[in-house]
KEKEGU-412769 format. One record per residue (C-alpha): residue number from 1; residue in three letters; x, y, z. Coordinates in steps of 0.1 Angstrom, whole numbers, plus 5000, padded with zeros to 4 digits. Each point is the difference from the previous one (the first is absolute). Example, Ala and Ser with C-alpha at 12.3 -4.5 7.8 and 13.67 -1.06 7.14 Angstrom:
BEGIN
{1, ala, {5123, 4955, 5078}}
{2, ser, {5014, 5034, 4993}}
//
This chain:
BEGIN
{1, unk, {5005, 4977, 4873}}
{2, unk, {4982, 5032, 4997}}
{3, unk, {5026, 5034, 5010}}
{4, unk, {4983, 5028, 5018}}
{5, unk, {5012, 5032, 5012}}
{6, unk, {5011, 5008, 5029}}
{7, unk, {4969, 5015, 5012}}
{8, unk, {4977, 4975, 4999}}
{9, unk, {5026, 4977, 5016}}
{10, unk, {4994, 5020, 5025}}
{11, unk, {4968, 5002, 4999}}
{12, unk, {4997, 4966, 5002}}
{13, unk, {5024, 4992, 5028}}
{14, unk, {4979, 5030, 5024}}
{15, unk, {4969, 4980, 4990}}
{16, unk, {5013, 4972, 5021}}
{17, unk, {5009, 4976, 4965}}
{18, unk, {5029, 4988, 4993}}
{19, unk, {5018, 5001, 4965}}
{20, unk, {5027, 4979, 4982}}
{21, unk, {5034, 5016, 4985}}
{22, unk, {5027, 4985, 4983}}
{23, unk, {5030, 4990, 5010}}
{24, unk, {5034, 4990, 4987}}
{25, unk, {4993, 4964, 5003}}
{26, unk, {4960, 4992, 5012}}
{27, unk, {4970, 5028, 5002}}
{28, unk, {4994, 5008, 5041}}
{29, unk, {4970, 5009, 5017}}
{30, unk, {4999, 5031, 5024}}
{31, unk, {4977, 5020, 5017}}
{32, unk, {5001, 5027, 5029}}
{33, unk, {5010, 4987, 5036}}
{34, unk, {4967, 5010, 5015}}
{35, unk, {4987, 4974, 4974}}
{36, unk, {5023, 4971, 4997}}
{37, unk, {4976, 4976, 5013}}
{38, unk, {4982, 5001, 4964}}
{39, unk, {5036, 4986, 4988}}
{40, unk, {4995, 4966, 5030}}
{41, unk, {4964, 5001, 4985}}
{42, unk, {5011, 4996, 4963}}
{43, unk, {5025, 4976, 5013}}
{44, unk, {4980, 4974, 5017}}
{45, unk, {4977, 4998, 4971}}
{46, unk, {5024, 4992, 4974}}
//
């Protein structure tokens, strides 16, 4: 898993893309509300 700063996180999330972050058990997905369809998207194709 590649770390980034914090600004490109965020760059990334106000592009409309989602990015992955760890957790204490499983990595999670998240994105910005405006966008969370992407996440059903990613979802359905998996």
């Amino acid at each position: 898993m590649n770390l980034v700063d914090c600004k490109s996180a965020l760059k990334t999330l106000k592009s409309g893309l989602p990015i992955i972050f760890p957790t204490d058990t499983l990595p999670a997905i998240g994105c910005l509300p405006k966008f969370s369809n992407i996440i059903y998207e990613f979802k359905k194709k998996g």
